[in-house]
C-alpha positions as CSV (number, residue, x, y, z in Angstrom):
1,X,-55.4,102.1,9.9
2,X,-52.1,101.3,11.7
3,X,-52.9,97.5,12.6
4,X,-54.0,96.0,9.7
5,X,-57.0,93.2,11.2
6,X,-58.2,96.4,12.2
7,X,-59.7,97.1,8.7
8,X,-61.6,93.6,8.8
9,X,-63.2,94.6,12.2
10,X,-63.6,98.2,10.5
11,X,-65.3,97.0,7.8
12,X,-67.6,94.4,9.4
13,X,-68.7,97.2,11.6
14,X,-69.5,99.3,9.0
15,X,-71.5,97.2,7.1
16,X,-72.7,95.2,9.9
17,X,-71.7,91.3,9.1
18,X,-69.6,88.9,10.8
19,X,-65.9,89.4,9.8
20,X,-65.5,85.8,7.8
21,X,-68.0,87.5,4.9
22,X,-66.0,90.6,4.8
23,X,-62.9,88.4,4.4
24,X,-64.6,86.6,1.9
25,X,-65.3,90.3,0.6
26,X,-62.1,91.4,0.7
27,X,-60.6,88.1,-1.4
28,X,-63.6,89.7,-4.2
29,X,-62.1,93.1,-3.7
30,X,-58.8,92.3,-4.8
31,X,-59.6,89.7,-7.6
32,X,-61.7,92.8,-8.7
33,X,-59.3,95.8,-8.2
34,X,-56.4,93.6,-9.7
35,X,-58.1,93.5,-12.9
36,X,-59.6,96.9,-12.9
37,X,-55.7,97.8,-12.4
38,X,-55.0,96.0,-15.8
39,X,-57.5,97.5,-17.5
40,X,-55.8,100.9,-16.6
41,X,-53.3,99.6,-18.5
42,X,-55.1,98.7,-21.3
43,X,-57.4,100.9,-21.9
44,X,-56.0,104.1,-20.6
45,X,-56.9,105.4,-24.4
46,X,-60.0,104.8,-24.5
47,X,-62.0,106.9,-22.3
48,X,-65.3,105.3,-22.3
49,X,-63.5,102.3,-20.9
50,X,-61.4,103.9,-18.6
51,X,-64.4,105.8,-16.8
52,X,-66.3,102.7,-16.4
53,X,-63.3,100.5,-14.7
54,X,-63.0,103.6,-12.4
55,X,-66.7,103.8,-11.5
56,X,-66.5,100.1,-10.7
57,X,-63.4,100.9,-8.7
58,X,-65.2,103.7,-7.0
59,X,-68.0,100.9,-6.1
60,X,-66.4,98.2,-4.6
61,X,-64.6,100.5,-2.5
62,X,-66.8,102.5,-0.9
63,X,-69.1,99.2,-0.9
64,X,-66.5,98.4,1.9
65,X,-66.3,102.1,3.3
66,X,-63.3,102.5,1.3
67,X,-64.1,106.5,1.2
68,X,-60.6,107.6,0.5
69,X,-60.1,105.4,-2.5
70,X,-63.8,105.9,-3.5
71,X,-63.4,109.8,-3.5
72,X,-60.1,109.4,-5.5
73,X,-62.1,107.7,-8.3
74,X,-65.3,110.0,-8.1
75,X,-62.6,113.2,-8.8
76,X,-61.0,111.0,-11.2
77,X,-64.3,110.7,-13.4
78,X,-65.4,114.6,-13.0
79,X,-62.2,115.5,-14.7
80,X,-61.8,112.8,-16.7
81,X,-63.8,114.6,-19.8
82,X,-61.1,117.4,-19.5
83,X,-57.7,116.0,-18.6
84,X,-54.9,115.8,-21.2
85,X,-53.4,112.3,-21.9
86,X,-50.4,113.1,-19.4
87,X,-52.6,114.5,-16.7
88,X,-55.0,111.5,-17.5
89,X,-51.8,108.6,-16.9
90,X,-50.8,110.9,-13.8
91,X,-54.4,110.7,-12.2
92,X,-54.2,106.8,-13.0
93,X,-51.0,105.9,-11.5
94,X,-51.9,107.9,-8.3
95,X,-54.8,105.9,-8.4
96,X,-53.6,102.7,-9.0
97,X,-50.8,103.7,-6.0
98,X,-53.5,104.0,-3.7
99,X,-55.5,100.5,-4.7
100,X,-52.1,98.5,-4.8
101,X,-51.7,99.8,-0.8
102,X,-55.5,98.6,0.1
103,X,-54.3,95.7,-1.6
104,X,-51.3,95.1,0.7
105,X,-53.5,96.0,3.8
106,X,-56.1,93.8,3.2
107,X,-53.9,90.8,2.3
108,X,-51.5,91.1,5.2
109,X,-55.0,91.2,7.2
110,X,-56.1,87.6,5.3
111,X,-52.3,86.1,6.1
């Protein structure tokens, strides 16, 4: 979305509730995604780990109709089994790309 409030009135649409819970969402959101982030980090070894911080990623965002970002993390964890440890830290920093600039968004639309 080119106007970045437009995401909170997007959202509150969407899931039908006044726009100071989804700002109240959204401050959850990126506590959450922040530290699913560094678990990418940590754990990108460990692939038990790593599925589960992105199926929690996959389900705070599409909680908030996030489908881009949730889609991103579904493909992630179908191939996950089968990627090699390069394609696996390619598909994560795409991924992390992508959560960084909902970040952004949604804290230019709190400012």
């Amino acid at each position: 979305m080119s106007d970045d409030n437009a995401l909170i009135s997007f959202v509150a649409s969407k899931i039908e509730l006044p726009e100071e819970i989804v700002i109240t969402l959204f401050k959850k959101f990126i506590a959450n995604a922040e530290a699913i982030l560094t678990k990418f980090e940590e754990e990108h070894e460990d692939a038990a780990a790593l599925k589960m911080a992105v199926h929690s990623l996959k389900g705070i965002s599409r909680n908030l109709y996030l489908e881009a970002l949730g889609n991103a993390c579904e493909a992630f964890e179908r191939a996950l089994p089968t990627l090699t440890s390069d394609e696996k830290r390619k598909h994560l920093l795409q991924l992390g790309e992508e959560t960084l600039k909902i970040i952004a968004q949604m804290k230019r639309a709190l400012a």
